[in-house]
N, C-alpha and C positions, 0 to 999 in steps of 0.2 A: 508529282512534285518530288517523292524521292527519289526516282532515277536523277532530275535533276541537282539535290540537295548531294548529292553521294558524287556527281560531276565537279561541285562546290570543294568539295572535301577534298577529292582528290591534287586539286590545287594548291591545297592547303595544309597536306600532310605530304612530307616528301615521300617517295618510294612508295606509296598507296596506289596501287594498279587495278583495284576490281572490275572485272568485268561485266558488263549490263545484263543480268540475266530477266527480260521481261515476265513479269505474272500481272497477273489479271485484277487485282486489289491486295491491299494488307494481310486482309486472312491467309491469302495464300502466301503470300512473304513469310508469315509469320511460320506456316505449315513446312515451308519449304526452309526455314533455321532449325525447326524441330525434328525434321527428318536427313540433315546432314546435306543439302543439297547447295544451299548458299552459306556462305560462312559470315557476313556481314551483310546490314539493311537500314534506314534510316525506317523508322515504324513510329507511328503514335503512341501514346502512354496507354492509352484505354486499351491497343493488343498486345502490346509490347510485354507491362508488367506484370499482368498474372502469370505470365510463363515464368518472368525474371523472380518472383514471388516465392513461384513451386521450385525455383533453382535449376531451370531448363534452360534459358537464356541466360545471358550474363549483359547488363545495361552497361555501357559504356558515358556514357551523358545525355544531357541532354541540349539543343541545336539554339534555344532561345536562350532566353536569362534562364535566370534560379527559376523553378518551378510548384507551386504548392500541390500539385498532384504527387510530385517525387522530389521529397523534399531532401531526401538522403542522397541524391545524385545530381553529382558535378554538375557544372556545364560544361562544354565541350573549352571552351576558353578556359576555365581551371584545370582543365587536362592540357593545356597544352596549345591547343589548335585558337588560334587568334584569328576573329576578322571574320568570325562562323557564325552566322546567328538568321535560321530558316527556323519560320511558324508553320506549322499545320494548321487549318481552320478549316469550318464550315459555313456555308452561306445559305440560307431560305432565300429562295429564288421563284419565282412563278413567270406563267407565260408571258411570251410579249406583248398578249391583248389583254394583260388581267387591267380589269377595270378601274377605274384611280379610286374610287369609293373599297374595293379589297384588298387595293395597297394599303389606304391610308386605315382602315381596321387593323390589319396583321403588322403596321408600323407602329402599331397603339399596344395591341395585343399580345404580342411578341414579346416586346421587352419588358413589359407587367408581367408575364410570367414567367420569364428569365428571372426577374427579382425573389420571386417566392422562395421562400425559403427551401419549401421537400425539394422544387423542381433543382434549384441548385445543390442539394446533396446527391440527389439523384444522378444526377448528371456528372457532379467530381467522383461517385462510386465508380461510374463507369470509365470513367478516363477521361471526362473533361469538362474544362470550366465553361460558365457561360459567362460571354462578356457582354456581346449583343452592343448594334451600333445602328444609328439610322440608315436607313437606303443613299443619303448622300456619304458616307460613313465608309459603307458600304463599295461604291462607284471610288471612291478616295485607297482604301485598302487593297482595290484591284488591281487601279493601277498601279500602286505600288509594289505590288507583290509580280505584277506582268512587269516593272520596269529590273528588279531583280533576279529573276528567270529568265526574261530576256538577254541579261548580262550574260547569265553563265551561257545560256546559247549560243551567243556569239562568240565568247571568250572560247570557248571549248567545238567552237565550228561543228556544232549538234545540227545534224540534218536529218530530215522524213528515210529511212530506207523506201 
């Protein structure tokens, strides 16, 4: 999603030309700003800001609204950039054939422990919030998020090498 989100940007900031350099997940994004190989990265808040912390990164904003994870940093629209607003998120997903009796458990389950209070400190320590949303919720924020990706890939004529 952030090779896509950095395609977004580039729309969106004039003269902004980075080039796609493919890795493998975050950590290595992250690995690859701390060793001088990429110079800019759209990264999540959970690997982004320990580095930005220890004064090894530098945070430019951030992609959504205001943030309670990083509350001291802009959004990219008070910097400037209008019309920019990419989420990161996570999804619990199970097989095709899970059974409807350990859906509707882990649709029960899930979000009772999303509420708990440690699991939500736990989880903002590490860089991120829990929102938690039903499986129809869930089918609703996909396509949402595929109708937005899909934008930039056509706008930006993004093809399979």
């Amino acid at each position: 999603m952030a090779h896509l989100g950095v395609e977004l940007l580039k729309t969106k900031v004039s003269g902004l030309t980075p080039v796609h350099i493919p890795y493998g997940g975050n950590p290595q994004v992250a690995t690859g700003m701390l060793g001088g190989q990429i110079q800019m990265a759209l990264v999540p808040p959970g690997i982004a800001m320990p580095q930005v912390r220890a004064g090894k990164l530098k945070a430019i904003g951030v992609t959504g609204g205001r943030s309670a994870l990083v509350p001291e940093l802009p959004t990219l629209a008070d910097a400037g950039v209008r019309d920019f607003n990419l989420e990161v998120w996570t999804a619990l997903v199970g097989p095709a054939n899970l059974t409807a009796a350990a859906k509707t458990r882990l649709s029960q389950e899930v979000p009772r422990i999303l509420r708990e209070a440690e699991t939500r400190q736990r989880l903002f320590n590490q860089g991120w919030q829990a929102v938690g949303t039903s499986p129809e919720g869930l089918v609703l924020r996909s396509r949402e998020g595929t109708r937005i990706l899909g934008g930039i890939i056509e706008a930006r004529m993004i093809t399979i090498d």
